[in-house]
N, C-alpha and C positions, 0 to 999 in steps of 0.2 A: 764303382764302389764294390768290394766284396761284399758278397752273403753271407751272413752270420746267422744260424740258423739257432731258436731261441730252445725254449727245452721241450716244449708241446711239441716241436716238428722233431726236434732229435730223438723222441719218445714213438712218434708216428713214425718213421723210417726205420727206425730198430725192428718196431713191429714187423712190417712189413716182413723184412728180411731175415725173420728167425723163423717164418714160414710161409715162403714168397708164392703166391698162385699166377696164374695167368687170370686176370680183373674178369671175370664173370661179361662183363657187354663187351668187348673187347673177344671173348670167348663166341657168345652170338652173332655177332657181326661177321666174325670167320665162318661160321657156318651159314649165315647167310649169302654171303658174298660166293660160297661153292654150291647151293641151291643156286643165285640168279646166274652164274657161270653156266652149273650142267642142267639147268631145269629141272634136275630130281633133288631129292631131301638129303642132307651132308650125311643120313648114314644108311642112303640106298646101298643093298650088296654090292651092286655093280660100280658105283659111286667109290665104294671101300675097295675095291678091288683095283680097279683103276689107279686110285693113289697109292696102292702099296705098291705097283708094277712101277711109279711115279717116282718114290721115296726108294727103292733097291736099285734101278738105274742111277738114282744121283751118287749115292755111297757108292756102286761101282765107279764110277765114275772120278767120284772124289780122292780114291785109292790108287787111281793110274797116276805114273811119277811119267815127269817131260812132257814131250805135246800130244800124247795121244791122250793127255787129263782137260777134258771141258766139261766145265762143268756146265749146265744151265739152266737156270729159272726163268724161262723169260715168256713160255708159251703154256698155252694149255694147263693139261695137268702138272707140268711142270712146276708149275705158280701155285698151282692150287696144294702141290707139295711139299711145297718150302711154307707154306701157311701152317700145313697139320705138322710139319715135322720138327721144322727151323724155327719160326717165327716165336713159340713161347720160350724156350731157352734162351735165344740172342734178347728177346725184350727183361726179363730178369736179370740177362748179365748186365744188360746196360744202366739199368738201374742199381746193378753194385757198384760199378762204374761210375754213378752219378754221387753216390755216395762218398767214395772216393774224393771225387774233386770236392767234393763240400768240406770233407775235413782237412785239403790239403790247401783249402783258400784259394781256390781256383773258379767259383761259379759269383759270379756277378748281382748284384741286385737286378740290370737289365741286361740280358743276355743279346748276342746276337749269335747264330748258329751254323753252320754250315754242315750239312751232310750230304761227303760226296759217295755215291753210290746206294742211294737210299733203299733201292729195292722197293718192297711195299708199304716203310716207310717206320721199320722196327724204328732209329734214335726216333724220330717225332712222336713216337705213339708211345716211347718210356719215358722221355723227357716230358709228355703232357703227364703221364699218370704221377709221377714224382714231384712236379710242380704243382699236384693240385692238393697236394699233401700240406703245402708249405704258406709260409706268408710272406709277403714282401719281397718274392723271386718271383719274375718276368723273364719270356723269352720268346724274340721272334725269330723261325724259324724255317731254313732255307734248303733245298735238296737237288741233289742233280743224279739221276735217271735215263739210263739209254735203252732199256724194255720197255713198251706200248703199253703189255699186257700189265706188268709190273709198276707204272703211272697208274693204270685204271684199278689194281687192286689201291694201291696207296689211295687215292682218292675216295675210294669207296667206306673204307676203314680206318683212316684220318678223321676224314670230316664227321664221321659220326661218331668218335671217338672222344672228340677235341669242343665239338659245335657245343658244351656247357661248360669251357673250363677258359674262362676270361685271360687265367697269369700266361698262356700260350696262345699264340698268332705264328698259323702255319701258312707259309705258301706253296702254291703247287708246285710239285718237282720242274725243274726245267730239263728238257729232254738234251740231252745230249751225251757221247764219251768220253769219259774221265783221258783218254791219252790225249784228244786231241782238241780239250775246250777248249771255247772263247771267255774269260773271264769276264768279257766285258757284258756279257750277259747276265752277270751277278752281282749286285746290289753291297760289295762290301765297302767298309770292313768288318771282319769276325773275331770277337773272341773266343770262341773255339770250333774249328774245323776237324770234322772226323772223318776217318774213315774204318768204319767196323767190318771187319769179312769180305774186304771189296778187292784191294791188292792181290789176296793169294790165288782169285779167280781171272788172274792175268798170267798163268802158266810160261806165255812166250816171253814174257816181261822177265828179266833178273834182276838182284836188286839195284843193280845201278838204274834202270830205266824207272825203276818203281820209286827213287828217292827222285826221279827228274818229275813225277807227277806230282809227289808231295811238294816239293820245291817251287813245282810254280802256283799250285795254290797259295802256298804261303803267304805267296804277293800280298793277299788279299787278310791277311792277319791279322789282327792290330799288334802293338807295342808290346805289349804285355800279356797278349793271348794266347792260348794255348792250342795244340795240333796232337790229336790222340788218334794212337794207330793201333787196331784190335785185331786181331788173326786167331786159328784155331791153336790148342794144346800141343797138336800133335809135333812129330821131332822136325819133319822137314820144313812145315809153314814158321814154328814155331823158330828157327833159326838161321831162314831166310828173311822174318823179318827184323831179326838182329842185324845182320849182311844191313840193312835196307836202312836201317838207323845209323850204324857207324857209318855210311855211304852219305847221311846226311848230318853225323857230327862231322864229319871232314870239311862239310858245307859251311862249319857255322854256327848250327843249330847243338843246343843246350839239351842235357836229358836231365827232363824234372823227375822224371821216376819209370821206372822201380828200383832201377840201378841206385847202389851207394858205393860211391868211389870212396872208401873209408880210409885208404891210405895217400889220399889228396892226387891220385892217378886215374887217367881214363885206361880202361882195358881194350884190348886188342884181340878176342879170342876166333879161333880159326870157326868156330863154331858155339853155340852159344843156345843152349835149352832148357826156359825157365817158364813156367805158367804159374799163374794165381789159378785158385782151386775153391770154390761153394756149396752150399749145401743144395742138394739138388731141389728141383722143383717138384710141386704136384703134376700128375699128368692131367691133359684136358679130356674134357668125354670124347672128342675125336681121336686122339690118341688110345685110350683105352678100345675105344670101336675097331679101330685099325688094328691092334694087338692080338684080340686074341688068346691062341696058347704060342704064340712066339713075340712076347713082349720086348726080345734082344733083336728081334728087326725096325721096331717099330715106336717101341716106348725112347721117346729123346730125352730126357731128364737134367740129364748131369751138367753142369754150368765148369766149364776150365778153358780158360783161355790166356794168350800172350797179350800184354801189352806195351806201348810206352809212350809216355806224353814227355812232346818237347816243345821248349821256346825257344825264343831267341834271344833270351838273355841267360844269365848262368845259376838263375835261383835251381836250387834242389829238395825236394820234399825230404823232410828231417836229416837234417844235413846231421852227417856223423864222422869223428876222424877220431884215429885209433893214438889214445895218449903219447908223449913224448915219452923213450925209453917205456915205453912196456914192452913185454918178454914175451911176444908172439911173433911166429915166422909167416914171413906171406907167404902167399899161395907159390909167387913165382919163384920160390925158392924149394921147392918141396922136393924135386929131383935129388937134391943133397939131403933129405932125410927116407929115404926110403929106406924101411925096414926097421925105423926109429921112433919114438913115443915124442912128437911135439903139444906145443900148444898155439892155435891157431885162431882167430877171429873173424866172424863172418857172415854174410845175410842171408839168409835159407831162401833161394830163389825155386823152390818147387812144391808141390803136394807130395805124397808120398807114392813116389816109384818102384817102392819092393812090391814081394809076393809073399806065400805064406810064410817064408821062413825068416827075411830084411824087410826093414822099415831102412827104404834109403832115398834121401834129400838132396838136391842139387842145391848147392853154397857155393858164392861168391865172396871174393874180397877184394874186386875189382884188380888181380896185379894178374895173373894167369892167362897164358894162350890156351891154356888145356883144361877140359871140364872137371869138377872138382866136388866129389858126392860123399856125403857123410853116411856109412854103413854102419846099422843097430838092428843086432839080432833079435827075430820074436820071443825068443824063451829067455832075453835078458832084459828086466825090466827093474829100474830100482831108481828112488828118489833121486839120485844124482844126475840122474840122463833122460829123465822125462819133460824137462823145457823144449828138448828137442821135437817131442810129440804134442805139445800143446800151445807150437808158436807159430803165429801169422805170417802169411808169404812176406817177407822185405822185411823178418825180424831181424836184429845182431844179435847174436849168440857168441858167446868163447866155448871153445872147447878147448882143456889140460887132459892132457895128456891121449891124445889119439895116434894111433900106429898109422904109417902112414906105410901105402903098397900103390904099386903102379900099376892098370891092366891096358897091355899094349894092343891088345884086340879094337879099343874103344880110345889108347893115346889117352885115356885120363887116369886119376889119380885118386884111392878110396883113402878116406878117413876112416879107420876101423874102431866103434866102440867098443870098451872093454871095459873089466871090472873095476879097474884105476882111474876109468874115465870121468870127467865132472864137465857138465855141461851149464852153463848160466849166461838167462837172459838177459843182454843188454837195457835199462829201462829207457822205455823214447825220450825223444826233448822233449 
């Protein structure tokens, strides 16, 4: 049975998320768990030192492209780095996330869960804090784990997390690798299997071998369940795991969102770079300790990430199609208006990618091989074009009258606002 969540909990989650912290015990527990790790206090010098050496190897690391990129949490301070560095952002995103599925009828009255790659055990420890918000949401909750150290932090941080919150039953990670499990070691089936941040740390993997892991968990699905895939913002993860989803719509498999195929077509794009974008978080007191006078090493804050949930059947979250004979040109024709004032219709698939001078948005309208960004200058600002600045990632918008120019450097295509231009937002179903 879906969760219908009544107006007390819609009231508590808004809260929440108009100024999301990291949960205060959940915050002590990380510093406990790097006392009983190093034997000293989480903000010995030497302690803080250590994880900064910790936390600049991983970002190095994370910025090499092909195989010389590994990254790893899995030892030592290593672990103890993805706690101070990773761990309060990914548990905030996942409760936007969670949020999401509530309004999209996708969370169950009793959940059954799957997290494959749990690491230390961020879904379980955001899915306990979110369900203990709520009433009459249940979920039991299952994780697979191929780090030692990374099981002993989960464990540690879990159960003391979880050990007063009745609507959540976690079990411990089962140890093994996501490339080459035994499913039969898992207790399904799921209505929703994740995987958050776990795929883009298989570097040797493309996305065909990364839709053959998705694919076999599936098995383990249920009917009507849902398979959410979460990766970083950035351009390369972020449209490799595009690559990795059309790898498994060829399979079969259904996109419930963020995609709107508004012109009743799936898209094909050579490439594909869309994030949902949050307000950032508060930093924790280890974070701040760490920082310093170089808060840009060290403060993690900012919440943006790719996603996409799919089924296996063909529902769509707010399904929208573009009326019969309206007078807008798809994307995949825009070649034929270059240098010309159309009007166009379309879902803002980005946060804002300009700099000081453009305010510019990556827009879909599902028919384009080529990526397709709406350009609005900073010293133009007037009632007619500011829908575009105050609309939610997977809004429709039309836009009359946009000049449309090609930049062959990038193979995509700018929307140019101008003083003719009129922007208006689509109202949801």
């Amino acid at each position: 049975m879906v969760w219908v969540p009544g107006k007390d909990e819609v009231t508590a989650i808004d809260a929440y998320l108009r100024a999301p912290t990291f949960p205060p015990l959940l915050e002590r527990l990380v510093e406990e768990y790097i006392r009983k790790k190093t034997g000293k206090h989480w903000d010995d010098p030497v302690v803080l030192e250590k994880l900064r050496r910790a936390i600049v190897s991983q970002k190095d690391q994370y910025w090499r492209e092909g195989r010389t990129r590994k990254i790893s949490y899995e030892k030592g301070y290593s672990v103890l780095a993805y706690l101070a560095y990773q761990l309060p952002v990914y548990f905030v995103q996942f409760e936007h996330i969670l949020t999401m599925l509530v309004k999209d009828g996708l969370l169950k009255t009793r959940m059954r869960v799957l997290d494959v790659g749990t690491g230390p055990g961020v879904v379980p420890l955001a899915l306990t804090d979110f369900l203990s918000r709520l009433k009459g949401c249940t979920a039991t909750i299952h994780a697979i784990e191929q780090s030692a150290e990374q099981i002993e932090a989960f464990s540690y941080l879990v159960s003391g997390f979880a050990k007063d919150i009745r609507e959540v039953t976690v079990g411990g990670p089962v140890p093994g690798d996501i490339r080459k499990f035994h499913l039969r070691d898992l207790p399904g089936p799921f209505d929703l299997i994740v995987f958050q941040n776990v795929l883009n740390e298989l570097p040797e993997a493309g996305p065909g071998v990364r839709a053959d892991i998705v694919e076999s968990f599936a098995q383990l699905l249920e009917d009507e369940g849902s398979i959410l895939i979460i990766e970083p913002a950035d351009r390369a993860n972020s449209t490799t795991m595009r690559k990795t989803v059309l790898s498994l719509v060829d399979r079969g498999f259904g996109i419930f969102s963020p995609c709107k195929f508004i012109w009743g077509a799936r898209c094909r794009p050579d490439a594909c770079w869309t994030f949902e974008e949050k307000p950032r978080i508060r930093p924790t007191r280890l974070m701040k300790a760490l920082a310093g006078k170089e808060a840009y090493r060290y403060l993690n804050t900012d919440i943006k990430y790719s996603y996409a949930v799919l089924r296996k059947d063909s529902r769509q979250s707010s399904p929208f199609r573009v009326p019969l004979h309206a007078k807008f040109a798809r994307f995949s024709q825009l070649g034929r208006h270059v240098g010309r004032k159309v009007n166009v219709i379309a879902s803002v698939m980005s946060g804002n990618l300009g700099d000081s001078a453009y305010h510019v948005y990556r827009v879909c309208d599902g028919t384009s091989r080529n990526q397709v960004y709406v350009v609005l200058p900073r010293y133009f600002s007037a009632p007619s074009t500011k829908s575009i600045l105050e609309s939610d990632y997977g809004s429709v918008i039309e836009f009359h009258q946009v000049l449309v120019r090609f930049n062959p450097r990038y193979n995509a295509f700018n929307l140019l606002v101008n003083r003719n231009t009129r922007i208006v937002q689509v109202p949801a179903n």
